[in-house]
N, CA, C and O atoms as a Tripos MOL2 file, in Angstrom:
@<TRIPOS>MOLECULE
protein
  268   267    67     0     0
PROTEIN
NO_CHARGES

@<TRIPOS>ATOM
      1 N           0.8560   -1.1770    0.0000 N.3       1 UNK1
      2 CA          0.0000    0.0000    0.0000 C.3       1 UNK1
      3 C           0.8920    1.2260    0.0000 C.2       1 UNK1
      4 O           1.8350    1.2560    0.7900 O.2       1 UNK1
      5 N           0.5780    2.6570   -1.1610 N.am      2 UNK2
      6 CA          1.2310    3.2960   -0.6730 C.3       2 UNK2
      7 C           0.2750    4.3850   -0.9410 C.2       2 UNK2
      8 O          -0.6140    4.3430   -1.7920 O.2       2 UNK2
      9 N           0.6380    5.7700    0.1840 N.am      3 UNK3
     10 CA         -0.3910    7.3070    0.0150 C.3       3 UNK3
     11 C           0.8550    8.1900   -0.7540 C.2       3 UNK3
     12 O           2.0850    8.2180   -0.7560 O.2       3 UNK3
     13 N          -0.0690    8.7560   -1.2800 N.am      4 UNK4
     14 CA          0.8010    9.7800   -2.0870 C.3       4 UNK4
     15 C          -0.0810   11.0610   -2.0420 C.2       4 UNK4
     16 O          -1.2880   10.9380   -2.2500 O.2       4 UNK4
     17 N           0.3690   12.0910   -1.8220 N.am      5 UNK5
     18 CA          0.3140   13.7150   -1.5420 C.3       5 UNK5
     19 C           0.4210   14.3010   -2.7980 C.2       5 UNK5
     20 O           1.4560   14.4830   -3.4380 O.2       5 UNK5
     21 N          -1.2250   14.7090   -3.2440 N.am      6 UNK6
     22 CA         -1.1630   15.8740   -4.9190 C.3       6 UNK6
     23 C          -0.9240   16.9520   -4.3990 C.2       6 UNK6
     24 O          -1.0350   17.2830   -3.2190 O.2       6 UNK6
     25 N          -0.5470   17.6000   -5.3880 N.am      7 UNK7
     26 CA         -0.9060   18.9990   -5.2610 C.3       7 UNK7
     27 C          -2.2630   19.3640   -5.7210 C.2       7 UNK7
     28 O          -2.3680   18.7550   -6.7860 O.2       7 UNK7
     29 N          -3.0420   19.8250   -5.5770 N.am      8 UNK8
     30 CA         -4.3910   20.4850   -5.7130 C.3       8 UNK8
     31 C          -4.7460   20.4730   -7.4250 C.2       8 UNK8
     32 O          -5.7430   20.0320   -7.9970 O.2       8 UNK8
     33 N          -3.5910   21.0960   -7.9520 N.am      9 UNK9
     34 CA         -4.4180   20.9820   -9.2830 C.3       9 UNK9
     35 C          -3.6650   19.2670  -10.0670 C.2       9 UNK9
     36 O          -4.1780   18.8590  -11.1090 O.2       9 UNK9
     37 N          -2.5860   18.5300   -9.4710 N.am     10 UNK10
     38 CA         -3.0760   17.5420   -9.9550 C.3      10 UNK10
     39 C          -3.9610   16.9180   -9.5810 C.2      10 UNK10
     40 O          -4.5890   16.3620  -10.4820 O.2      10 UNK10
     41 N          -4.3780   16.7230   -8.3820 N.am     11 UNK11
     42 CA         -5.5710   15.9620   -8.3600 C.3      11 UNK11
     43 C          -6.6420   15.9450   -9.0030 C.2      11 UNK11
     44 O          -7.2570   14.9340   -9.3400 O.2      11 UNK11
     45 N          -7.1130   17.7420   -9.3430 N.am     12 UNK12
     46 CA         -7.8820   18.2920   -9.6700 C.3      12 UNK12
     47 C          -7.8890   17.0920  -11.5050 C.2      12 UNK12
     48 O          -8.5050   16.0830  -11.8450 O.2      12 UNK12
     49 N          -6.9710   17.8830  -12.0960 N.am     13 UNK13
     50 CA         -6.7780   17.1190  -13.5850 C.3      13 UNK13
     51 C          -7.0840   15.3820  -13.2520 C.2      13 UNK13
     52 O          -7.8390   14.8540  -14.0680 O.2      13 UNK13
     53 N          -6.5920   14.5470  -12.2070 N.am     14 UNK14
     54 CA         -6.8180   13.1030  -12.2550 C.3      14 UNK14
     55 C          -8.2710   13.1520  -11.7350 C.2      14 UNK14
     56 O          -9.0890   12.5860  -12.4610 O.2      14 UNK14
     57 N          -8.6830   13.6600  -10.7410 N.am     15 UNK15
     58 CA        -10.4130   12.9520  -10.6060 C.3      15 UNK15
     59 C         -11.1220   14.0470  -11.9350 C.2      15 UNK15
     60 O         -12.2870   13.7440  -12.1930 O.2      15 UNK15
     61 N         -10.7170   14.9030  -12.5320 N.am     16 UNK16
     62 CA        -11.3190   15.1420  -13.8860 C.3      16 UNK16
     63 C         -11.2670   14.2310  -14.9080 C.2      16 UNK16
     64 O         -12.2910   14.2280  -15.5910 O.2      16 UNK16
     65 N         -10.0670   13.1380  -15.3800 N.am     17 UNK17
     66 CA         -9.8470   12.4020  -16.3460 C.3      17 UNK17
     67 C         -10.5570   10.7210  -16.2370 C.2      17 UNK17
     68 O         -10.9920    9.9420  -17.0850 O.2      17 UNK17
     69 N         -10.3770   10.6570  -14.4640 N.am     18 UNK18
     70 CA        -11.0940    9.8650  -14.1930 C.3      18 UNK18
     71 C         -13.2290    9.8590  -13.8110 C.2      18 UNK18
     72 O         -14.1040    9.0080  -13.6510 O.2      18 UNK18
     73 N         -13.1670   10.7420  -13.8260 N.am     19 UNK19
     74 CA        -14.4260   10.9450  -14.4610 C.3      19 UNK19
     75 C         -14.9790   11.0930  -15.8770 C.2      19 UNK19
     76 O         -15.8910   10.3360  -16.2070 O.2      19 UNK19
     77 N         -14.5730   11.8850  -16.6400 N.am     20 UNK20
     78 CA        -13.7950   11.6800  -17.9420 C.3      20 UNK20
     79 C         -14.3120    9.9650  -18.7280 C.2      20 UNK20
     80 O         -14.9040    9.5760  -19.7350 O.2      20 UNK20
     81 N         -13.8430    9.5510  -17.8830 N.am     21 UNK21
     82 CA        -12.7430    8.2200  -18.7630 C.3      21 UNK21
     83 C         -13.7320    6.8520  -18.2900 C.2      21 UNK21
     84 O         -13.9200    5.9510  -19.1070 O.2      21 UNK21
     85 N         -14.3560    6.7880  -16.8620 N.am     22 UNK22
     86 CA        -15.1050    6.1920  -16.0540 C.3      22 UNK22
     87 C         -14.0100    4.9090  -15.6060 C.2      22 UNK22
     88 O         -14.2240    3.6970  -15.5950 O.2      22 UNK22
     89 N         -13.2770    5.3590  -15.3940 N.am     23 UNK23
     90 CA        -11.6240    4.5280  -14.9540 C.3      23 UNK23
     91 C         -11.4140    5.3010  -13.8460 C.2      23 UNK23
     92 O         -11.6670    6.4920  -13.6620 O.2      23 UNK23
     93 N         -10.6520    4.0340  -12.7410 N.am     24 UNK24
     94 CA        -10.5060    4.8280  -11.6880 C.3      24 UNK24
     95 C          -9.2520    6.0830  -11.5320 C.2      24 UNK24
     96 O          -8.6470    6.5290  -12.5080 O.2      24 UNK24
     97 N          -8.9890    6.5860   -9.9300 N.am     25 UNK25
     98 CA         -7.6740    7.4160  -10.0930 C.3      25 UNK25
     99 C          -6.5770    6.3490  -10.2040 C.2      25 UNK25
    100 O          -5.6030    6.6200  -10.9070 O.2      25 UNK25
    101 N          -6.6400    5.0620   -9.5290 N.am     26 UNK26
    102 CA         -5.4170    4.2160   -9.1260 C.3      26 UNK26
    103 C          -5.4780    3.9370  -10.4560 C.2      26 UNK26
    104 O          -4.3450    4.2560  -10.8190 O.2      26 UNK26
    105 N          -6.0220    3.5730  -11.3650 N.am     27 UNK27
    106 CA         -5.8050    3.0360  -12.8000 C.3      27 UNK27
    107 C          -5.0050    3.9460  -13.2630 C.2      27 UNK27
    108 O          -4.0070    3.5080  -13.8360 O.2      27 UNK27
    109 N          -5.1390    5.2590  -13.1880 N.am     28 UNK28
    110 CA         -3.8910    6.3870  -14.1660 C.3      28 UNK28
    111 C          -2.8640    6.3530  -13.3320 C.2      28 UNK28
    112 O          -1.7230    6.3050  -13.7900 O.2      28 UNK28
    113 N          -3.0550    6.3700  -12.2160 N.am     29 UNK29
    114 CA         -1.4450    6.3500  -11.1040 C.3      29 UNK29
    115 C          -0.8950    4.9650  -11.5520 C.2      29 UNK29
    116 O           0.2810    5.1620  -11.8600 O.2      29 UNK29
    117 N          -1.1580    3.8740  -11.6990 N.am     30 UNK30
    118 CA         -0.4810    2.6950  -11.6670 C.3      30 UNK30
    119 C           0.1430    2.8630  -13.2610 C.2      30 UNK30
    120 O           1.3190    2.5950  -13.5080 O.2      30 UNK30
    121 N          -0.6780    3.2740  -14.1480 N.am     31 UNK31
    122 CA         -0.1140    3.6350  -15.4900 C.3      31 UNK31
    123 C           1.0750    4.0600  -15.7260 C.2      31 UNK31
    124 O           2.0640    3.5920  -16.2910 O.2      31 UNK31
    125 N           0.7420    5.3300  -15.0340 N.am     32 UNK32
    126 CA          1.7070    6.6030  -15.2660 C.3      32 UNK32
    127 C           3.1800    5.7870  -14.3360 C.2      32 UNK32
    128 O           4.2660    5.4230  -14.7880 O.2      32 UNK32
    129 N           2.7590    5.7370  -13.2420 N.am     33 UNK33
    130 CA          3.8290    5.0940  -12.6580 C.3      33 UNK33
    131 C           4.9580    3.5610  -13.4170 C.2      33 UNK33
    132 O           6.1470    3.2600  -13.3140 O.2      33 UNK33
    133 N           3.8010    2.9810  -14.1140 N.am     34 UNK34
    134 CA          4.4980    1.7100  -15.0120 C.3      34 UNK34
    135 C           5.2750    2.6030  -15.9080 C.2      34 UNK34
    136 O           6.5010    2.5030  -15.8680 O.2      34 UNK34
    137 N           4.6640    3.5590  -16.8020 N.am     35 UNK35
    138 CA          5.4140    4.5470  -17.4970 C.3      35 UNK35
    139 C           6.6500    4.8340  -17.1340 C.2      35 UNK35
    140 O           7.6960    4.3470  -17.5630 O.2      35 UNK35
    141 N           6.5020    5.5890  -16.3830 N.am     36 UNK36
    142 CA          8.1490    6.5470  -15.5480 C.3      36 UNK36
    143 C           8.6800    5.2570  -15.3310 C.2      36 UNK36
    144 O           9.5970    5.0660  -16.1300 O.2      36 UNK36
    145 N           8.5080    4.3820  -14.6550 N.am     37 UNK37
    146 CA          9.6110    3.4270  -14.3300 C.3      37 UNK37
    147 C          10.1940    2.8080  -15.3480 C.2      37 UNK37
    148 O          11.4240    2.7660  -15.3200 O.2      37 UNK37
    149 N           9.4820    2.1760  -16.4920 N.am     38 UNK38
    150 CA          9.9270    1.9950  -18.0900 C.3      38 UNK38
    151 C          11.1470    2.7220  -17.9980 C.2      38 UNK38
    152 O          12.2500    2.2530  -17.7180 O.2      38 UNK38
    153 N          10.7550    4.3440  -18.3530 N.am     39 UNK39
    154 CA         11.8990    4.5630  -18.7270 C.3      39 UNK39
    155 C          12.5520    4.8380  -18.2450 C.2      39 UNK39
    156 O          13.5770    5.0870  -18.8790 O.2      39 UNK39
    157 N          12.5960    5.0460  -16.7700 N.am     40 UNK40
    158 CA         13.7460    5.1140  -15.8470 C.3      40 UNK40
    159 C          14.7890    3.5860  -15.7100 C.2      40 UNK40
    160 O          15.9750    3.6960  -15.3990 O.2      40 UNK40
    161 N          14.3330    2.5990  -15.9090 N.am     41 UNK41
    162 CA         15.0230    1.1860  -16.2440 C.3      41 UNK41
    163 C          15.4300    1.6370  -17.1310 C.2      41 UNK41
    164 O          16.6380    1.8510  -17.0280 O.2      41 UNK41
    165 N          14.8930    1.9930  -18.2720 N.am     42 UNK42
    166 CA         15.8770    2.2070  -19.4720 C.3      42 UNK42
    167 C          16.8720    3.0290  -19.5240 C.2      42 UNK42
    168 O          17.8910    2.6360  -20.0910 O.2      42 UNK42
    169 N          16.8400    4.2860  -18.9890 N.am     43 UNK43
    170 CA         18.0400    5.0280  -18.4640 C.3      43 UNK43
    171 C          19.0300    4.4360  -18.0180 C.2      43 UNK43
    172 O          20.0340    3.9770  -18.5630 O.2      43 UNK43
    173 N          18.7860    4.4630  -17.2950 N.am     44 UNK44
    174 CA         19.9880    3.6360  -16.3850 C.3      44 UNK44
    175 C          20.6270    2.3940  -16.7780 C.2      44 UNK44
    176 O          21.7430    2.0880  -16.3610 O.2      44 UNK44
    177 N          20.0440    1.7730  -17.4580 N.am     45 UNK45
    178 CA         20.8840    0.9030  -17.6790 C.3      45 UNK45
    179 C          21.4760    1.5220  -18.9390 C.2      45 UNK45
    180 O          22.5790    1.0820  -19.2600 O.2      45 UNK45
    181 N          20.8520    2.6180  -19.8320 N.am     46 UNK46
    182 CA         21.8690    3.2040  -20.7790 C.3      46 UNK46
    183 C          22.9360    3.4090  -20.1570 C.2      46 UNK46
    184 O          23.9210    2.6700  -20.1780 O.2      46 UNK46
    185 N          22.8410    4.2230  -19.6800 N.am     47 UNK47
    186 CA         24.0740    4.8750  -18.7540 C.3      47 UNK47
    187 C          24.9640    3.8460  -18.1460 C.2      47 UNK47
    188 O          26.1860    3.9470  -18.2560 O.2      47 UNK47
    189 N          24.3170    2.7130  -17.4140 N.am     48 UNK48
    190 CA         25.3220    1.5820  -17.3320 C.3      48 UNK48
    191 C          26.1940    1.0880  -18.4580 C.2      48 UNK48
    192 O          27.3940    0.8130  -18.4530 O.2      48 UNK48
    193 N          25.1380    1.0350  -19.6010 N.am     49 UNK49
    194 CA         26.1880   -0.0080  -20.9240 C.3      49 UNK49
    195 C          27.1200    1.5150  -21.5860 C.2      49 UNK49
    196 O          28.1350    1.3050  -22.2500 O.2      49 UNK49
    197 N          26.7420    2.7100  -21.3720 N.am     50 UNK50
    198 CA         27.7680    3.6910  -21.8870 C.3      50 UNK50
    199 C          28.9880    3.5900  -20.8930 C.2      50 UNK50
    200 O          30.0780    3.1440  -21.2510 O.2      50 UNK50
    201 N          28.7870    3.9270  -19.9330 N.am     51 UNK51
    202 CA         30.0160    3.7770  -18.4050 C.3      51 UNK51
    203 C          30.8700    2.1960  -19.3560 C.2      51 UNK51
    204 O          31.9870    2.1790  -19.8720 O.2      51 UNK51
    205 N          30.0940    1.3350  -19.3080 N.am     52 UNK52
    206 CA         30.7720   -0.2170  -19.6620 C.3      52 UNK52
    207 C          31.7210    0.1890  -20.7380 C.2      52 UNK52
    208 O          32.8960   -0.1620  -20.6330 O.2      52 UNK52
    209 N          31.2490    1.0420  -21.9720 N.am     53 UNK53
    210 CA         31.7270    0.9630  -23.2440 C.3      53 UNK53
    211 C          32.9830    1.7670  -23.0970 C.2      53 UNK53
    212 O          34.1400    1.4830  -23.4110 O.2      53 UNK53
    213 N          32.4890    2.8080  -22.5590 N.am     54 UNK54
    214 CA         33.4220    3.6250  -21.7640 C.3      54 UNK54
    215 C          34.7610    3.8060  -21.6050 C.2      54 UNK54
    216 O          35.6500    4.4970  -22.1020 O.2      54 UNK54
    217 N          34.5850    2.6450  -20.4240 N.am     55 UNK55
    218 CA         36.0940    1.8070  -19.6480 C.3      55 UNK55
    219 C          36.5500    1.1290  -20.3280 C.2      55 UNK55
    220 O          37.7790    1.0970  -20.2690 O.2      55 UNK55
    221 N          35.8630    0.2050  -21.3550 N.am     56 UNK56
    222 CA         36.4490   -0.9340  -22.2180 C.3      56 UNK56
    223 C          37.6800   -0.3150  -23.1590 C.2      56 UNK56
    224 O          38.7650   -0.8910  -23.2350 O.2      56 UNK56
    225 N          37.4210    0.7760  -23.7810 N.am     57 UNK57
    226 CA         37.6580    1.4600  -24.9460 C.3      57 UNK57
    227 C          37.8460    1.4110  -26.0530 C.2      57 UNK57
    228 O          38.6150    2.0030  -26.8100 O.2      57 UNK57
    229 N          36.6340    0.1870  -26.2470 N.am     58 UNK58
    230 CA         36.6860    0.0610  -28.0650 C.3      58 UNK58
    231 C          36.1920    1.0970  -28.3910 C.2      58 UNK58
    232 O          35.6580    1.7990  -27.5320 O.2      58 UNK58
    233 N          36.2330    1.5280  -29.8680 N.am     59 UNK59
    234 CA         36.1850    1.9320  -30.6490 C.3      59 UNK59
    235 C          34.4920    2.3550  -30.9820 C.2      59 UNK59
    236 O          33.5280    1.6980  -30.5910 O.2      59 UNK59
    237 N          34.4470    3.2850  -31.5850 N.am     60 UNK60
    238 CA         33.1350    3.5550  -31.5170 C.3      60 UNK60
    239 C          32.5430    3.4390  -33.1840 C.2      60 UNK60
    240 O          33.2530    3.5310  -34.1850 O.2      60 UNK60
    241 N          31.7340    3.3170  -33.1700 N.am     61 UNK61
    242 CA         31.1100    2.8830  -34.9140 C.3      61 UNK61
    243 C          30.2300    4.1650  -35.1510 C.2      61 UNK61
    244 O          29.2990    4.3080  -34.3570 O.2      61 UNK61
    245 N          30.3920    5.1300  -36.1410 N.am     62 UNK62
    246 CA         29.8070    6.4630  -36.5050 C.3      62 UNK62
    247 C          28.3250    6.0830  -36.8020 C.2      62 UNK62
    248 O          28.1940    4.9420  -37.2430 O.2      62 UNK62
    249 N          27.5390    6.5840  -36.6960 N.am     63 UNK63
    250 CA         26.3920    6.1670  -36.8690 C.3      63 UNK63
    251 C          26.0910    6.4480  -38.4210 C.2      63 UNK63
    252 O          24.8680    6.4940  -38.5510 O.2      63 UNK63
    253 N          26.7350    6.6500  -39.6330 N.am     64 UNK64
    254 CA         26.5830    6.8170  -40.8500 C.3      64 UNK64
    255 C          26.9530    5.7180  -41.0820 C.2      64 UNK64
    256 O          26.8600    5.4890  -42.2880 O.2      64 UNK64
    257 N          27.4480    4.6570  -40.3540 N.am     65 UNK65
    258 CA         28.0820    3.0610  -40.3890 C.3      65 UNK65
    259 C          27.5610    2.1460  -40.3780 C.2      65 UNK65
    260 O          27.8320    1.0710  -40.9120 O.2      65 UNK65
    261 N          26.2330    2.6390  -39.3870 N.am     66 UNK66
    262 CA         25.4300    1.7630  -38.7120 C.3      66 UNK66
    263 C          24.3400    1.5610  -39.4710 C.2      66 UNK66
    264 O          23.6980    2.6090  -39.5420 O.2      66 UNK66
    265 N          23.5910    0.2290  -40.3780 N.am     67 UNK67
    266 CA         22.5080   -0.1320  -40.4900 C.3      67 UNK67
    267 C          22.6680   -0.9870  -42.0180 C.2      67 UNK67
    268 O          21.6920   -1.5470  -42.5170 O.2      67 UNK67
@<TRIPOS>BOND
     1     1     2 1
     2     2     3 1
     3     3     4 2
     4     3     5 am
     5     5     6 1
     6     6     7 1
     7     7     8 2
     8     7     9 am
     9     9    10 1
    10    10    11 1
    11    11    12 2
    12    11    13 am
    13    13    14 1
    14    14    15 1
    15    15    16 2
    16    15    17 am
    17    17    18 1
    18    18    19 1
    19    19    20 2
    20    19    21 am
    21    21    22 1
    22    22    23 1
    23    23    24 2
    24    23    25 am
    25    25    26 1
    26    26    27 1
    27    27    28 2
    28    27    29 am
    29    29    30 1
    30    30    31 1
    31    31    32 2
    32    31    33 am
    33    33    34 1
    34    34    35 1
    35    35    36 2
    36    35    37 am
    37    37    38 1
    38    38    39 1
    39    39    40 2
    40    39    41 am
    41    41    42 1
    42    42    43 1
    43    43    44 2
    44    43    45 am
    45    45    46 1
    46    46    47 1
    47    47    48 2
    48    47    49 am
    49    49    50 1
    50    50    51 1
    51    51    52 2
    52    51    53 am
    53    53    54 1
    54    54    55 1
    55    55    56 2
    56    55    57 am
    57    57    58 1
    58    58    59 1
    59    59    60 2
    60    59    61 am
    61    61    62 1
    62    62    63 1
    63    63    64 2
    64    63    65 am
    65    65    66 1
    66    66    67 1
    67    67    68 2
    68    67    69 am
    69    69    70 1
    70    70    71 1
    71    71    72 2
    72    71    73 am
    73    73    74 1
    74    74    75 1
    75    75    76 2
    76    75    77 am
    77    77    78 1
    78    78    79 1
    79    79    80 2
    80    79    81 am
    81    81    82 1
    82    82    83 1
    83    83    84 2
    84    83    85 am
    85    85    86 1
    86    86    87 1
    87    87    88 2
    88    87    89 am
    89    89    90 1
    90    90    91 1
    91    91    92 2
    92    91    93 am
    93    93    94 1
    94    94    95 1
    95    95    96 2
    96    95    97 am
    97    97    98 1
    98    98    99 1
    99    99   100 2
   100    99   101 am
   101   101   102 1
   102   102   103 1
   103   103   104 2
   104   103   105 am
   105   105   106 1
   106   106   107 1
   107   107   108 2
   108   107   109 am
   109   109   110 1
   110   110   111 1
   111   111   112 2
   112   111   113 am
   113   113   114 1
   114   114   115 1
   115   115   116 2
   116   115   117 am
   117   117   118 1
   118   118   119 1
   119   119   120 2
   120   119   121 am
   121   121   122 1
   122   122   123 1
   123   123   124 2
   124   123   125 am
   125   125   126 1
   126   126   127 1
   127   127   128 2
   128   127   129 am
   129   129   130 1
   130   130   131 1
   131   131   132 2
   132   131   133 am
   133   133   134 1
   134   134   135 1
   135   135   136 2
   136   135   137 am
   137   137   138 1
   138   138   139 1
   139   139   140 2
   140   139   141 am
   141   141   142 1
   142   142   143 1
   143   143   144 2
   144   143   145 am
   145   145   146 1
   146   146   147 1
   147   147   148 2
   148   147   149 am
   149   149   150 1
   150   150   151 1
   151   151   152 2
   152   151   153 am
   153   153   154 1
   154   154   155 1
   155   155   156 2
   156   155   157 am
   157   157   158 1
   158   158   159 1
   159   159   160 2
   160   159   161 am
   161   161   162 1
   162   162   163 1
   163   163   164 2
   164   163   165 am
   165   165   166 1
   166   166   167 1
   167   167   168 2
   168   167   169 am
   169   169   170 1
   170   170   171 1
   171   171   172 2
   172   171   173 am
   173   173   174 1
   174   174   175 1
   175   175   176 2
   176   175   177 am
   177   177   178 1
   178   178   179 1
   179   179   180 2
   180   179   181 am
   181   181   182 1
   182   182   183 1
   183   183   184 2
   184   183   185 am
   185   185   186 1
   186   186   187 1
   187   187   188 2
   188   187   189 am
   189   189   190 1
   190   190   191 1
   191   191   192 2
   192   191   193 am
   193   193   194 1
   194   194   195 1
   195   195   196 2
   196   195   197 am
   197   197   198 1
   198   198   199 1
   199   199   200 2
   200   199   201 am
   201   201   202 1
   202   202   203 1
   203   203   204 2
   204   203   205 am
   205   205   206 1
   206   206   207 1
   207   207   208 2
   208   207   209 am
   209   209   210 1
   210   210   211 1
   211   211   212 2
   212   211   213 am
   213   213   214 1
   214   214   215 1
   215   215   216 2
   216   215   217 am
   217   217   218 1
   218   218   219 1
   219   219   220 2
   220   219   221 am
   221   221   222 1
   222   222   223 1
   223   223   224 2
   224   223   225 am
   225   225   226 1
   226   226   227 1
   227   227   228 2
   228   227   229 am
   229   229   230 1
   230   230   231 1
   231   231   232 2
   232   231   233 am
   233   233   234 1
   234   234   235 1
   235   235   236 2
   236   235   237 am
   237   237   238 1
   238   238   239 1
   239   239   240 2
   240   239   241 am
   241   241   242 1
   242   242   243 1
   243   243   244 2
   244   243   245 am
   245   245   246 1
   246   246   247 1
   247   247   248 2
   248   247   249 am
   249   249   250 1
   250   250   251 1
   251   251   252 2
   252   251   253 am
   253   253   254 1
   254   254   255 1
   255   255   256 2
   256   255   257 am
   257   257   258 1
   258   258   259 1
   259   259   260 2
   260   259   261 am
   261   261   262 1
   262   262   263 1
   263   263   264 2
   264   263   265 am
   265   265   266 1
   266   266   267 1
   267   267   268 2
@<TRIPOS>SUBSTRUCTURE
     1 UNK1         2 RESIDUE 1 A UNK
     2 UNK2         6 RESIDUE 1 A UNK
     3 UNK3        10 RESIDUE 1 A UNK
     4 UNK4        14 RESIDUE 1 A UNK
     5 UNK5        18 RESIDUE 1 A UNK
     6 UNK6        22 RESIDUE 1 A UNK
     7 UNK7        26 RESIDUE 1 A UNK
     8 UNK8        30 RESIDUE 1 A UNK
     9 UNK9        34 RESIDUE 1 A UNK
    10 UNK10       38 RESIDUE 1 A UNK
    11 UNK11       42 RESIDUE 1 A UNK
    12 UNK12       46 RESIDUE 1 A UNK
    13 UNK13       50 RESIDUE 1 A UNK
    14 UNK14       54 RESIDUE 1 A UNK
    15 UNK15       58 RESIDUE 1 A UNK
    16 UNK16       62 RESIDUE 1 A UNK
    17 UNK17       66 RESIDUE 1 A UNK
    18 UNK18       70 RESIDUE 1 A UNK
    19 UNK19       74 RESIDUE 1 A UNK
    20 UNK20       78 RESIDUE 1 A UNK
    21 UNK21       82 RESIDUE 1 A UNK
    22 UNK22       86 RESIDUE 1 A UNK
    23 UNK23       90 RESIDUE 1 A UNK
    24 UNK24       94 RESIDUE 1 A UNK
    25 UNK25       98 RESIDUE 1 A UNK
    26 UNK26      102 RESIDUE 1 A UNK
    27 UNK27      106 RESIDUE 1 A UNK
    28 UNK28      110 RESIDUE 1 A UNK
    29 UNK29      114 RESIDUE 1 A UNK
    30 UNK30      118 RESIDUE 1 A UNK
    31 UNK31      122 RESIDUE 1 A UNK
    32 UNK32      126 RESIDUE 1 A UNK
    33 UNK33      130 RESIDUE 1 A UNK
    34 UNK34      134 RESIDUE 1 A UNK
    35 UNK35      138 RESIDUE 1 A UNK
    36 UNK36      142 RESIDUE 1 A UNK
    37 UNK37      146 RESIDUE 1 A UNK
    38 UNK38      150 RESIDUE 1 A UNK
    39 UNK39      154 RESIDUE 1 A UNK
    40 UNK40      158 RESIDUE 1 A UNK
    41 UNK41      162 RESIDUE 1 A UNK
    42 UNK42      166 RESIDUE 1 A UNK
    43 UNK43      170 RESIDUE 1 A UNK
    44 UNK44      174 RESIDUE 1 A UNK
    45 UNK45      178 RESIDUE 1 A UNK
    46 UNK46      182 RESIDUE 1 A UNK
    47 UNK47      186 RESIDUE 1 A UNK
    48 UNK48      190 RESIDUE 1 A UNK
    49 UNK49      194 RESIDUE 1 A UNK
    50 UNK50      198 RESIDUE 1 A UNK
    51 UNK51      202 RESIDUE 1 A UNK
    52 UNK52      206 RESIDUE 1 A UNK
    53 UNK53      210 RESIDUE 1 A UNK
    54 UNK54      214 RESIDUE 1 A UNK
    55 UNK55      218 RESIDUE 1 A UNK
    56 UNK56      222 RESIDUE 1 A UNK
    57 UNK57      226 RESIDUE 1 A UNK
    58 UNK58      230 RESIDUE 1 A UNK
    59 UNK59      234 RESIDUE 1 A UNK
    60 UNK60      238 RESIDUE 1 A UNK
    61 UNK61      242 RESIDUE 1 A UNK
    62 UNK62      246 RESIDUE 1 A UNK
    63 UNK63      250 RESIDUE 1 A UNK
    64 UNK64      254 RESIDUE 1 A UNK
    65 UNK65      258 RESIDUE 1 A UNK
    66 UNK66      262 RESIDUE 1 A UNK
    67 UNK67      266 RESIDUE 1 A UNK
């Protein structure tokens, strides 16, 4: 279980969309939240395999190279 603290006009916009939509608020929070975390996994592990490539120091392939 977790509470989370809007600010006034988001709330305002989520019980508007969820009225809106006839979907609840936890349905757009769990969304939005699957969202951000997507791409926050994906970040980071960019940033991991760049750091990796990094240190290794091969060589890099121009992207006019690539495809």
């Amino acid at each position: 279980m977790l509470t989370v603290r809007l600010p006034e006009d988001i709330e305002n916009r989520l019980n508007a969309l969820a009225a809106r939509t006839g979907r609840s608020k936890s349905f757009y929070v769990r969304e939005a939240l699957l969202a951000y975390m997507t791409d926050m996994e994906d970040a980071y592990l960019a940033e991991q395999r760049y750091a990796e490539f990094m240190k290794s120091g091969a060589a890099a392939i121009p992207l006019d190279d690539v495809g």
